[in-house]
Backbone as CSV, one residue per row, in Angstrom:
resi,resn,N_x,N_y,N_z,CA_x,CA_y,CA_z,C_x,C_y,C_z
1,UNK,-6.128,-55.520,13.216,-4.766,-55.295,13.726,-4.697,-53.992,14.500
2,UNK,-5.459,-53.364,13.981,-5.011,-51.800,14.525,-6.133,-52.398,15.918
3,UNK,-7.423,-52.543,15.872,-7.929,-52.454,17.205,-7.386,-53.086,18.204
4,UNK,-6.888,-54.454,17.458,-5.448,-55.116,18.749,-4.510,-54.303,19.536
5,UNK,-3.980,-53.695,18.342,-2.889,-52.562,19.018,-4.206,-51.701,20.057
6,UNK,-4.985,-51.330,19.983,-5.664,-49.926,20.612,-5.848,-50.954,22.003
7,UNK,-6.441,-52.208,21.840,-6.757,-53.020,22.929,-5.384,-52.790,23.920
8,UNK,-4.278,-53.743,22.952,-3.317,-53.509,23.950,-2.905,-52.367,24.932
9,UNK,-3.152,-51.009,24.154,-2.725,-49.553,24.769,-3.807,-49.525,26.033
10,UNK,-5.271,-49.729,25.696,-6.039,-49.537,26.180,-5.787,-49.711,27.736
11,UNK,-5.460,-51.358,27.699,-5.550,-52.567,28.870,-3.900,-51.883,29.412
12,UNK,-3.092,-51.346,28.948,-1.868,-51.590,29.471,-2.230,-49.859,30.457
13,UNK,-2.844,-48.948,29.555,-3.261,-47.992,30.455,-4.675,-48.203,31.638
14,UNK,-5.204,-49.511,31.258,-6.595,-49.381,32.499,-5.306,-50.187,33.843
15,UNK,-4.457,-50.893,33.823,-3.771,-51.342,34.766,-2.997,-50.133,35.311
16,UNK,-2.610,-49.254,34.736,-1.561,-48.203,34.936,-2.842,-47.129,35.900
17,UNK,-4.040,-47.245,35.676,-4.891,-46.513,35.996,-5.254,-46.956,37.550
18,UNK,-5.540,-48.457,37.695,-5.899,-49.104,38.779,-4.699,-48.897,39.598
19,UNK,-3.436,-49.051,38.844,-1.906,-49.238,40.216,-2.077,-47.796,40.700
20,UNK,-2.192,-47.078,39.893,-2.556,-45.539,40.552,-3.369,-45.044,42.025
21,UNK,-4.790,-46.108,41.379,-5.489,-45.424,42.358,-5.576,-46.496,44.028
22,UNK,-4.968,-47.347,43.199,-4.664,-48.354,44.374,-3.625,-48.029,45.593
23,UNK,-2.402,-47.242,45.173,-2.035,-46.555,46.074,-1.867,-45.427,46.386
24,UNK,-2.857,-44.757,46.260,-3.753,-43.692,46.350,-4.978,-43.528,47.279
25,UNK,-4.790,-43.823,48.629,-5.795,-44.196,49.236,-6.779,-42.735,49.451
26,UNK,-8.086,-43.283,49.196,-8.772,-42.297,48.997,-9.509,-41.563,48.019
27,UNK,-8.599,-42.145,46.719,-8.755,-41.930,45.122,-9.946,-42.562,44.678
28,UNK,-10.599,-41.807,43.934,-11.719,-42.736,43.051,-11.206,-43.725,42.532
29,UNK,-11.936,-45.057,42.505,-12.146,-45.731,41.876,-11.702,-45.354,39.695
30,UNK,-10.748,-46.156,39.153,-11.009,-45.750,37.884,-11.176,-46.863,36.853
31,UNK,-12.220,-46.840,35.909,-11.973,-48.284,34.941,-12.047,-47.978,33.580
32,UNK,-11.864,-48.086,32.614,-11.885,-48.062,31.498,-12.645,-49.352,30.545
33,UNK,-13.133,-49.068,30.026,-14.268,-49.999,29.129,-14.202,-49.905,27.695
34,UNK,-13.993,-50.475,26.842,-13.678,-50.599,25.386,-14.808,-51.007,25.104
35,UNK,-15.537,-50.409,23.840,-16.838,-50.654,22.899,-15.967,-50.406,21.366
36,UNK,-16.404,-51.519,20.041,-16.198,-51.098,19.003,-17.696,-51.560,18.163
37,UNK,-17.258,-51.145,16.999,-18.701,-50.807,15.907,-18.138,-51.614,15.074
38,UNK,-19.260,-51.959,14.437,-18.627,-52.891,13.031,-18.037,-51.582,12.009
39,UNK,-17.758,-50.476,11.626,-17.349,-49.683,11.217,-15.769,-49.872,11.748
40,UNK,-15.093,-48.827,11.562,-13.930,-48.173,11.917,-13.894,-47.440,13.249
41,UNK,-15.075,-47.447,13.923,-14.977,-46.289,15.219,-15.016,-47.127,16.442
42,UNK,-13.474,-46.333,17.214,-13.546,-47.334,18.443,-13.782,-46.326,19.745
43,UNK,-14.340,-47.039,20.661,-14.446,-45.581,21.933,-14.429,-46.174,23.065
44,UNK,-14.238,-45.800,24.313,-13.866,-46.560,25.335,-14.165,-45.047,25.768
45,UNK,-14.856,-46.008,27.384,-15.363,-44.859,28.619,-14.407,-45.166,29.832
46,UNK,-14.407,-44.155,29.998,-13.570,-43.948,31.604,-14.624,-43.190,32.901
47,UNK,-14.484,-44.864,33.554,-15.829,-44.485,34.883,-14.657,-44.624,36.335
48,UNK,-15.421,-43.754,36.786,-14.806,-43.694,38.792,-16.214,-43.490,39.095
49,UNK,-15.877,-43.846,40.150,-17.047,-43.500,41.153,-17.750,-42.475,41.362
50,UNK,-17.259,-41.527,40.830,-18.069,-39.820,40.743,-18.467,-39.589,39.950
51,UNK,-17.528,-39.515,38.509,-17.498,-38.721,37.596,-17.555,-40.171,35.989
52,UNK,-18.267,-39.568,34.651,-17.547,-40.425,33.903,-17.505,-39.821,32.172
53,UNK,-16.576,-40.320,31.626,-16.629,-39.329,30.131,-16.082,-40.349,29.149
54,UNK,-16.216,-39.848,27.817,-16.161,-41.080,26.965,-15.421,-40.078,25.997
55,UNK,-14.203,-41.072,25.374,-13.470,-40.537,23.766,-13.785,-41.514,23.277
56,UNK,-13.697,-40.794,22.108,-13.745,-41.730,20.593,-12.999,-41.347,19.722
57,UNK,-12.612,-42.455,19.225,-11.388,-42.278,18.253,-11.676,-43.089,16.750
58,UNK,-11.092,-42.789,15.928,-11.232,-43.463,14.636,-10.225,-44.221,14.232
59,UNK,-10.699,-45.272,13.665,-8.596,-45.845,13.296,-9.745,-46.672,11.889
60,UNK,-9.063,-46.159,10.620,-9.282,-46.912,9.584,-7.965,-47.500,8.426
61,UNK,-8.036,-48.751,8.788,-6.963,-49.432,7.934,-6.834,-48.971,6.289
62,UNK,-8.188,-48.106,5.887,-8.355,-48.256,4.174,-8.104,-46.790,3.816
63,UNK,-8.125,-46.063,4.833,-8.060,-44.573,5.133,-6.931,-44.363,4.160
64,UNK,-7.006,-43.122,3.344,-5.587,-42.517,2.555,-4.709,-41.768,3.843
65,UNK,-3.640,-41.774,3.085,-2.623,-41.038,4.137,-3.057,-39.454,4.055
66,UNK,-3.090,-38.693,5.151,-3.403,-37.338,4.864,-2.363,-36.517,4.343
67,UNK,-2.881,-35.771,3.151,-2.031,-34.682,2.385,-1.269,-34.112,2.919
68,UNK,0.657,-33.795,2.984,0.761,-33.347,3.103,0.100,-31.421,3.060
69,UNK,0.575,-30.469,3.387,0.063,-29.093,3.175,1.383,-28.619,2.486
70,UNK,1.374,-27.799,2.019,2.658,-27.114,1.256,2.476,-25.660,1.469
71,UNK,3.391,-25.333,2.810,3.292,-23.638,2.933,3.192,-22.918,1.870
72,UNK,2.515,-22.112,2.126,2.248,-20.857,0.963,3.353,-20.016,1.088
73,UNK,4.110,-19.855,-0.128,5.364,-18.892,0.037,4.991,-17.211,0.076
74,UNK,5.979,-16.731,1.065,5.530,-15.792,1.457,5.650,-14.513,0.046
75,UNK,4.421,-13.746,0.136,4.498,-12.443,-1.223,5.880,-12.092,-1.163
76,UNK,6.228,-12.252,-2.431,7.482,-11.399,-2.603,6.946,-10.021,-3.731
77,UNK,7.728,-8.978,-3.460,7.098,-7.607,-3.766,8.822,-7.678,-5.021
78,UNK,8.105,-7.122,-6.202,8.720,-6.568,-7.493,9.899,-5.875,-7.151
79,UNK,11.562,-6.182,-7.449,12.221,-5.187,-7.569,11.735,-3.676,-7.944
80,UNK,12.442,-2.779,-6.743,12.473,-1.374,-7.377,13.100,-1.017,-8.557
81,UNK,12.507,-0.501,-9.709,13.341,0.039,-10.794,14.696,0.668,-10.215
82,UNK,15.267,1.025,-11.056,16.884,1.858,-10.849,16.475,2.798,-11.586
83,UNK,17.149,4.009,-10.854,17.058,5.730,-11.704,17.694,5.500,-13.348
84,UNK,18.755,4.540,-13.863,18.685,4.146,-15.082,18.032,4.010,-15.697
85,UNK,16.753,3.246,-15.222,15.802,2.807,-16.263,14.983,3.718,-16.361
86,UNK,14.788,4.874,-15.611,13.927,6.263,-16.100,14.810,6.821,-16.934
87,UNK,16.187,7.315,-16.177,16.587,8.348,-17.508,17.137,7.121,-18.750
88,UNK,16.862,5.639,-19.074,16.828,5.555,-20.622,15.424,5.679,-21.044
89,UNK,14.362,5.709,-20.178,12.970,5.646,-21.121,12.888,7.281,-21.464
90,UNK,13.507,8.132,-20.789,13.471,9.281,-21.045,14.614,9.939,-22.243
91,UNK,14.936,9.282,-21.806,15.982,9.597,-23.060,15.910,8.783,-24.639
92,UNK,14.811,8.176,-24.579,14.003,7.627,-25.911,12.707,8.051,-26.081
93,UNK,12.295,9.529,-24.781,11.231,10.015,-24.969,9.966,8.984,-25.192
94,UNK,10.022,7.704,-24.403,9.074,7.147,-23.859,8.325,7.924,-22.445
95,UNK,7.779,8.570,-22.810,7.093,9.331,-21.744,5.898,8.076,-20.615
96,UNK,5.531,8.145,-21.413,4.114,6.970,-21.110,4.971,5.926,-19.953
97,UNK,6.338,5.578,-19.820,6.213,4.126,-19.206,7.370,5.204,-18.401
98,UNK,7.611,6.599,-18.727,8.353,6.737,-17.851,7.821,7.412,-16.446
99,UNK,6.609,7.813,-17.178,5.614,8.359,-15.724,5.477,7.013,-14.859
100,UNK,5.611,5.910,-15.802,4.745,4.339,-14.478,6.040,4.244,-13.742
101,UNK,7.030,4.360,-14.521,8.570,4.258,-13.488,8.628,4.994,-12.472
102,UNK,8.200,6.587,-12.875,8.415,7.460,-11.690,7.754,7.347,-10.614
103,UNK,6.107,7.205,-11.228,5.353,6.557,-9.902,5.905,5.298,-9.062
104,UNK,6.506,4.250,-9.709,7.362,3.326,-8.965,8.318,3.414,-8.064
105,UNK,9.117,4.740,-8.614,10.301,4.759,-7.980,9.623,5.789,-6.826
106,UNK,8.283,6.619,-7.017,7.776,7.366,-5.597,7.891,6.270,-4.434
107,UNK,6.798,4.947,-4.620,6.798,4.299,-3.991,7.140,3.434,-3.357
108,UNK,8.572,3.244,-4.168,9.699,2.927,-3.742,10.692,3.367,-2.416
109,UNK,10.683,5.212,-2.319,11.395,5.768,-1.675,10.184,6.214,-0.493
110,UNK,9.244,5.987,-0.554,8.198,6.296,0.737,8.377,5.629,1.386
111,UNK,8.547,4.028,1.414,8.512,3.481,2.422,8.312,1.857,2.521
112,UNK,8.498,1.365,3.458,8.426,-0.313,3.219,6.410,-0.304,3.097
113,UNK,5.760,0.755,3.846,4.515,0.723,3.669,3.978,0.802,2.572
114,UNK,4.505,2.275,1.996,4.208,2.744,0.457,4.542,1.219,-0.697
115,UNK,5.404,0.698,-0.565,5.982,-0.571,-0.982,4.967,-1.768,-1.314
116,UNK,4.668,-2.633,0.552,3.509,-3.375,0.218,2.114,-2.562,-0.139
117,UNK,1.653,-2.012,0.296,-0.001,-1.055,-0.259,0.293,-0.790,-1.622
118,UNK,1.544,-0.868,-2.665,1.144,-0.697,-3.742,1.000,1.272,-4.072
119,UNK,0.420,1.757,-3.127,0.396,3.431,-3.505,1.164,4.227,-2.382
120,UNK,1.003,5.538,-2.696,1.467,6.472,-1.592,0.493,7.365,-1.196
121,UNK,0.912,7.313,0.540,-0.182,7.689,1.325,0.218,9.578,1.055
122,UNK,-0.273,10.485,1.200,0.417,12.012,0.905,1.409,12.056,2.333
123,UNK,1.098,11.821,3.454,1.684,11.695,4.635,3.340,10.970,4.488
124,UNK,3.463,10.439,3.567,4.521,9.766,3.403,5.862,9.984,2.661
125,UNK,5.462,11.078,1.915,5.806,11.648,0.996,7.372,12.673,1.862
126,UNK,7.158,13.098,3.244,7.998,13.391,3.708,9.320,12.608,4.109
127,UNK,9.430,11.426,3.728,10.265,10.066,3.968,10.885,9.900,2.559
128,UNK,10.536,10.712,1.430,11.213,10.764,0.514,12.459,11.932,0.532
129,UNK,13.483,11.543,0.395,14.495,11.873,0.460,14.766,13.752,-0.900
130,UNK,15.164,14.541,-0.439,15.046,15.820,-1.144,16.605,15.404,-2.696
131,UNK,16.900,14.667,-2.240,18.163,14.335,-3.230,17.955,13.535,-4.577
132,UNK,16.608,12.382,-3.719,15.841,11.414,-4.754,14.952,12.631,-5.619
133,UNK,14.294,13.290,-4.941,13.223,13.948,-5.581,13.881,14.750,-7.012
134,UNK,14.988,15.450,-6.430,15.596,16.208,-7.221,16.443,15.634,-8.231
135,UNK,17.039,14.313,-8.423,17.233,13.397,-9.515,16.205,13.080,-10.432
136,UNK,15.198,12.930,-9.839,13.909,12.240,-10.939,13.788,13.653,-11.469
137,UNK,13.574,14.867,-10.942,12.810,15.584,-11.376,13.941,16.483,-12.381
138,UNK,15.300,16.289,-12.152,16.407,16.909,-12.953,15.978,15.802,-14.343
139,UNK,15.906,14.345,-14.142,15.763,13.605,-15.578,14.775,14.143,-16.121
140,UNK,13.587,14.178,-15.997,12.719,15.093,-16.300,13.057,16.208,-16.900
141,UNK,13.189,17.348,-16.651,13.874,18.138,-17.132,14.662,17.999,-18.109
142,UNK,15.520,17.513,-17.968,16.653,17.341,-18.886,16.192,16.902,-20.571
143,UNK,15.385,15.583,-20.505,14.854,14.690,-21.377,13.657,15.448,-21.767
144,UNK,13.215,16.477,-21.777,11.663,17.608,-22.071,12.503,18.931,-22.711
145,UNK,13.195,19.266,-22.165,13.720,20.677,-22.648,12.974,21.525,-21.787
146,UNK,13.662,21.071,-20.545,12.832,21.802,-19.635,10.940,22.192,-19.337
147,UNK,10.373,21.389,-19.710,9.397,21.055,-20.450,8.580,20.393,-19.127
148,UNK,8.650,19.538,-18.419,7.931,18.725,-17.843,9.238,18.222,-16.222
149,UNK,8.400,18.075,-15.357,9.194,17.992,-13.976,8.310,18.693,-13.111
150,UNK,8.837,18.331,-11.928,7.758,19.029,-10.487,7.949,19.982,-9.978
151,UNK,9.714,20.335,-10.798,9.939,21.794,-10.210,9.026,22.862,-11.122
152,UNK,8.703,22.561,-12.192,8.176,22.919,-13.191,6.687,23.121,-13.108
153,UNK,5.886,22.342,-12.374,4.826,22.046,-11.978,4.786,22.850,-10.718
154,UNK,5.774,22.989,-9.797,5.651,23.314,-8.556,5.619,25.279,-9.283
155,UNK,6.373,25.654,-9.910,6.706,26.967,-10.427,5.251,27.656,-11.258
156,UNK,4.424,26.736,-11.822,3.315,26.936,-12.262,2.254,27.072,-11.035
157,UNK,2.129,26.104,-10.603,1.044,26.071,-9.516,1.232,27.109,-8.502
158,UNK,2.421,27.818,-8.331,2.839,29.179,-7.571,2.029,30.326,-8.426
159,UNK,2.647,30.130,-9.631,2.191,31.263,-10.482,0.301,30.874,-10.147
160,UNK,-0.410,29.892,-10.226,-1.952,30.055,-10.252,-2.104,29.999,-9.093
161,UNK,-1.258,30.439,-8.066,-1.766,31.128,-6.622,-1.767,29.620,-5.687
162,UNK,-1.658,28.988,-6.154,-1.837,27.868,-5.384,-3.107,27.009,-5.326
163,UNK,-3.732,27.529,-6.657,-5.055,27.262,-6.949,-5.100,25.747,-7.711
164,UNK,-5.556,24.923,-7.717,-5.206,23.328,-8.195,-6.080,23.378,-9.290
165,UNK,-7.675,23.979,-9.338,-8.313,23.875,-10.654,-7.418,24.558,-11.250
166,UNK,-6.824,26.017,-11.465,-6.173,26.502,-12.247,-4.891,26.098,-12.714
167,UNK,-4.302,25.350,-11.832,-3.000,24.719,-12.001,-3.328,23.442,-12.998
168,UNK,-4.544,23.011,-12.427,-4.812,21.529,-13.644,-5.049,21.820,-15.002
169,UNK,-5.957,22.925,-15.113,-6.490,23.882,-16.275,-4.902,23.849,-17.132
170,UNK,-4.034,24.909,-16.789,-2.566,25.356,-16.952,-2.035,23.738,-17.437
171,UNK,-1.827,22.882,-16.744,-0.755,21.984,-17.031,-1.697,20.804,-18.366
172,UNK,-3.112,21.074,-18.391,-3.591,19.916,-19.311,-4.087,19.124,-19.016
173,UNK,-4.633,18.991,-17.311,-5.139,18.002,-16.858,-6.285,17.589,-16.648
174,UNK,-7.120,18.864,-17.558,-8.435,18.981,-17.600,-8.758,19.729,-18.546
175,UNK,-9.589,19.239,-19.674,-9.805,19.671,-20.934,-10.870,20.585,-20.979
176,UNK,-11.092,21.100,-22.146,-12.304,22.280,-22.293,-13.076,21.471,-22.716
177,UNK,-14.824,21.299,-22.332,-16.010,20.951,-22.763,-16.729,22.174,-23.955
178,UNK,-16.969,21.187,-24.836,-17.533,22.136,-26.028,-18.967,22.195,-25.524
179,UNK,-19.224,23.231,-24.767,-20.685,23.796,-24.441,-20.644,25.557,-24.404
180,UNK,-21.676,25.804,-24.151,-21.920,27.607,-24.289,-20.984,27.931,-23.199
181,UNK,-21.471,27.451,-21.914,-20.526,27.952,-21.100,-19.021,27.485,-20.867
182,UNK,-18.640,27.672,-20.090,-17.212,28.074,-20.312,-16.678,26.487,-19.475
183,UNK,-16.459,25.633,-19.075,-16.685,24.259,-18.464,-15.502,23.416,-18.643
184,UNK,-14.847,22.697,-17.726,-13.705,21.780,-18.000,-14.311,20.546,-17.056
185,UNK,-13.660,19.063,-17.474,-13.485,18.248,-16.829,-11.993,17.460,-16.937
186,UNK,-12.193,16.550,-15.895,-10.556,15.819,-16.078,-10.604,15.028,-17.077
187,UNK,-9.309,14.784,-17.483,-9.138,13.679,-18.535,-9.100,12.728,-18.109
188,UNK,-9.541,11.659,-19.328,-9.596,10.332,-19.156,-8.051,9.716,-18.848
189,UNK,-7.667,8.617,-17.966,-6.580,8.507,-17.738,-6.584,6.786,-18.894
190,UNK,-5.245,6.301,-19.841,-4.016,7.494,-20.127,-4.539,7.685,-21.564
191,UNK,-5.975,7.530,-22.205,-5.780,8.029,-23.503,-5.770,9.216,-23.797
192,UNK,-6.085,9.776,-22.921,-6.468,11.456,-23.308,-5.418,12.361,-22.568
193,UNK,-4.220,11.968,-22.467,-3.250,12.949,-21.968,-1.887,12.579,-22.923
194,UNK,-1.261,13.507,-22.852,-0.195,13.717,-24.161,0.767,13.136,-23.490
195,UNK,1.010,12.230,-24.567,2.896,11.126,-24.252,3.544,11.621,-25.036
196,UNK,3.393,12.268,-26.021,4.503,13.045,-26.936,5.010,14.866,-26.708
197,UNK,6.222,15.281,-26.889,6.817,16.206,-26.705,6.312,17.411,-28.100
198,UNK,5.303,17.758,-27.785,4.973,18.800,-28.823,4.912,20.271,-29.003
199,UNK,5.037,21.339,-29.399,4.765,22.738,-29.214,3.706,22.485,-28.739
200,UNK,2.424,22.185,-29.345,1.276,21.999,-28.233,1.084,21.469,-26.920
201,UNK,1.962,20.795,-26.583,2.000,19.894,-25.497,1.978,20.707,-24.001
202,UNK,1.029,21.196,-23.128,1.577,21.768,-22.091,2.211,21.747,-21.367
203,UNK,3.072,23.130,-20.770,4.286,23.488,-19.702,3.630,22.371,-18.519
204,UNK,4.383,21.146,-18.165,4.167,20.548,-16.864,3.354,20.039,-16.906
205,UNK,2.717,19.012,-18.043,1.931,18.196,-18.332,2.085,16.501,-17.298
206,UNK,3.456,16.719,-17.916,4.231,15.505,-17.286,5.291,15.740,-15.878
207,UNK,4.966,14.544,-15.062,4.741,13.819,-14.471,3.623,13.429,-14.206
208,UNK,2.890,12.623,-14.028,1.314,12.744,-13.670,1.038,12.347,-11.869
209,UNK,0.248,13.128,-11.652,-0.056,12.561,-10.240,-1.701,12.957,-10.043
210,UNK,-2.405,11.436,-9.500,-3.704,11.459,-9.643,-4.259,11.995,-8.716
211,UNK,-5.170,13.087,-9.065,-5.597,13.713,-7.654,-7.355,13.864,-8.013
212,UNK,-7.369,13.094,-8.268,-9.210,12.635,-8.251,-9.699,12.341,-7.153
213,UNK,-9.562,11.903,-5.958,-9.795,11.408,-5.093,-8.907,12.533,-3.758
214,UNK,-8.707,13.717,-4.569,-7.702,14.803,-3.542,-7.097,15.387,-4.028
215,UNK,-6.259,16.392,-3.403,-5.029,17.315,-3.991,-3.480,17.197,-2.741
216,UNK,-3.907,16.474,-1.459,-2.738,16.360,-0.620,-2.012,15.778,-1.127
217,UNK,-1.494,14.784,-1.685,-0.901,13.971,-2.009,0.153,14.935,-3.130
218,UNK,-0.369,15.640,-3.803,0.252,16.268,-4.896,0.375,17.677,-4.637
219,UNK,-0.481,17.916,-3.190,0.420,19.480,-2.633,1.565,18.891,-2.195
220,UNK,1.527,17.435,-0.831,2.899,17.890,-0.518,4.220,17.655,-0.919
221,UNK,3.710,16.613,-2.792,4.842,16.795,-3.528,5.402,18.019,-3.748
222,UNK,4.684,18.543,-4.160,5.407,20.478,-4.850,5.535,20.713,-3.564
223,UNK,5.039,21.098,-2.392,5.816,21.739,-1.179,6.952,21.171,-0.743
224,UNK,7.527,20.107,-0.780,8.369,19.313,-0.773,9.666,20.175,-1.095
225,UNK,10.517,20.143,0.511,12.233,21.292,0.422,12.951,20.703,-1.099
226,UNK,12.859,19.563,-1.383,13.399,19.370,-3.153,13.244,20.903,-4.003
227,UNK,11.787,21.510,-3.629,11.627,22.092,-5.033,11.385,23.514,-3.853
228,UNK,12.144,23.524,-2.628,11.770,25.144,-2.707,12.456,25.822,-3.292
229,UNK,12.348,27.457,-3.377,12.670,28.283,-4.463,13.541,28.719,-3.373
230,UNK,14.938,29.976,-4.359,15.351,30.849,-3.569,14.834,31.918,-2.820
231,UNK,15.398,32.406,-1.793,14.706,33.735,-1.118,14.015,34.421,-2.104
232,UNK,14.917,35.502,-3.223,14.326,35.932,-4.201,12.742,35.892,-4.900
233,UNK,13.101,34.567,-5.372,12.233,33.974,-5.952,10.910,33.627,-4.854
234,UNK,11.026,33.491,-3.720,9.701,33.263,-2.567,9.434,34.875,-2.524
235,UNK,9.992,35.262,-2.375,9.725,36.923,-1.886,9.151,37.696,-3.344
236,UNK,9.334,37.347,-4.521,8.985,37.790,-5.795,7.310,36.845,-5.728
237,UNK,7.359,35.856,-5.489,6.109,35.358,-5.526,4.995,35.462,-4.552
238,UNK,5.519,35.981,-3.567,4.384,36.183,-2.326,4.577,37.468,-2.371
239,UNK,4.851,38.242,-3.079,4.759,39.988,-3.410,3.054,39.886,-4.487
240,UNK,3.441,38.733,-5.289,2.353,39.189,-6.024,1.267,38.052,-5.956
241,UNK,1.522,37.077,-4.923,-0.209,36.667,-4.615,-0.617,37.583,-3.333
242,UNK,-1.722,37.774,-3.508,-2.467,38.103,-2.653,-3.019,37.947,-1.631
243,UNK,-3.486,38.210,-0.526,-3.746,37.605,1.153,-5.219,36.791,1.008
244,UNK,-4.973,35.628,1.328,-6.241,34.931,1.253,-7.021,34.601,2.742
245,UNK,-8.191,35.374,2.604,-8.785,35.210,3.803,-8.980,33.868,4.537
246,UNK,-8.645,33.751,6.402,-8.990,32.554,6.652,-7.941,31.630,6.361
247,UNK,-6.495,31.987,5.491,-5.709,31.162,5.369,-4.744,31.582,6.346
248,UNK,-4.049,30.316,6.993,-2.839,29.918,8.155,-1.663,30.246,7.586
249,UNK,-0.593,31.400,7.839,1.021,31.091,7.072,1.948,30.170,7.793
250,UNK,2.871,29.644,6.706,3.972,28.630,7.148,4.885,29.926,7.391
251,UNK,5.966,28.831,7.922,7.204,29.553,8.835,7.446,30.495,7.849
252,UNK,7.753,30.802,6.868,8.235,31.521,5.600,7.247,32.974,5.353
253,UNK,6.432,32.789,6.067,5.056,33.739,5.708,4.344,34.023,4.497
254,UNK,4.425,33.004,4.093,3.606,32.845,2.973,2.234,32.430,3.424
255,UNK,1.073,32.872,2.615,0.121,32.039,2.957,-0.290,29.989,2.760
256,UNK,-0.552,29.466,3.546,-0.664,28.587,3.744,-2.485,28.069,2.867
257,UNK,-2.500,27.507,1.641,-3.644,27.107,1.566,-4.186,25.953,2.410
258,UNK,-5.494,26.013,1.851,-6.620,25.116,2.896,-6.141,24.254,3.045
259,UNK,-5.952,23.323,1.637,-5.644,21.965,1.858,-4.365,21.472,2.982
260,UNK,-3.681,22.137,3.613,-2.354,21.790,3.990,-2.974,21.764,5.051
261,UNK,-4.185,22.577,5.688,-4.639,22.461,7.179,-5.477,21.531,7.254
262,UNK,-6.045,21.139,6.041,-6.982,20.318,6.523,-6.702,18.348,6.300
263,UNK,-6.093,17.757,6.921,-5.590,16.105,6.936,-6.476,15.561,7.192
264,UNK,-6.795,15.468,6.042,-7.661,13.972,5.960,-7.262,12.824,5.146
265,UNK,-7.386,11.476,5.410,-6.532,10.518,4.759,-6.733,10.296,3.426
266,UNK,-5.690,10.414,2.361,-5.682,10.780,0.498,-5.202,9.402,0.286
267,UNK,-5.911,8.605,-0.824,-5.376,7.219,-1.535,-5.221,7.401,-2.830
268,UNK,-4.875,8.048,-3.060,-5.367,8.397,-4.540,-3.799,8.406,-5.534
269,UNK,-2.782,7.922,-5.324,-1.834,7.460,-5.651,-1.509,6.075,-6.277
């Protein structure tokens, strides 16, 4: 049945082909020729006088119908938490799920990029809003006893000069090795860092930001206008660090450490 039908198409186009070239004076010659197989495969050549080429086509009566496809729905990306749901984990002194919130809600306010990639680029970090920063980092505060936050972190890492081993040393982020000499490495991430609020617990332990793979990312949090200081307070602190050779100052005249001159791309978020 089906090759009937193909016959018919065939023959109704080799006539449509001939009326063509028939008044067409000048036109090649055109014919069409039907061959089938004892199979399913039918093919027919098309000859002129010059030129000639052959299709083939398949037509099987026993053939399944082909599968529809079913678009793949497009990724949909996780609601952003709400600043609620930090200050209640903080305010039940769930520390542990309130650092994964905060990191959420970073990557939240960086950007539709920061968003799909899942992390934050340090470059991006300027697209966070100084109002957001200073909410998370007031809950913080608040829920520690002043205890843990970036202004807090940012106020330490001033005090160790701007020095990041010493600042990591200071906040807990790198433990003492029991050997002769004197030796730290980082902690294991998250069993070996403190989720509980303790006298032992170090000044600015918490928030965590991973800087294994860098320190941009988590300079230009703390440099970040959220957490600059008053005049006072800049002028009390660049009285008593010292001039570091080879280092660039920002508008403020402070010295400018390395890392801020030197951009190179940080994933480490």
């Amino acid at each position: 049945m089906a090759n009937a039908s193909l016959q018919s198409f065939l023959l109704h186009h080799h006539h449509s082909f001939l009326g063509s070239s028939s008044s067409n004076e000048g036109s090649p010659s055109v014919v069409l020729r039907l061959t089938t197989n004892s199979s399913t495969s039918i093919s027919f050549k098309l000859f002129s006088n010059t030129t000639s080429s052959s299709v083939t086509t398949a037509s099987s009566p026993n053939s399944p119908a082909s599968t529809p496809v079913t678009p793949t729905p497009a990724t949909t990306l996780p609601p952003p938490p709400p600043l609620e749901l930090l200050s209640s984990q903080l305010a039940e002194r769930d520390y542990r799920q309130a650092d994964e919130t905060t990191r959420a809600l970073l990557i939240e306010l960086a950007g539709e990029s920061a968003r799909r990639r899942g992390y934050v680029f340090f470059s991006e970090v300027q697209f966070i809003s100084a109002e957001d920063l200073q909410a998370i980092d007031a809950l913080w505060r608040e829920h520690s006893d002043g205890k843990f936050g970036y202004s807090v972190q940012r106020r330490l890492w001033e005090k160790s000069q701007r020095d990041f081993t010493r600042f990591f040393i200071k906040v807990g982020w790198m433990k003492k090795l029991d050997t002769e000499v004197e030796q730290f490495n980082y902690r294991a991430f998250p069993d070996e860092f403190m989720w509980e609020l303790n006298d032992d617990t170090p000044e600015g332990h918490l928030p965590l930001t991973n800087a294994l793979r860098g320190t941009q990312l988590l300079g230009n949090i703390l440099t970040h206008p959220a957490f600059e200081e008053d005049q006072e307070e800049e002028a009390e602190e660049e009285n008593e660090t010292p001039a570091a050779t080879g280092q660039s100052k920002d508008n403020k005249g402070r010295e400018r450490p390395k890392f801020m001159r030197d951009f190179k791309p940080d994933y480490s978020f």
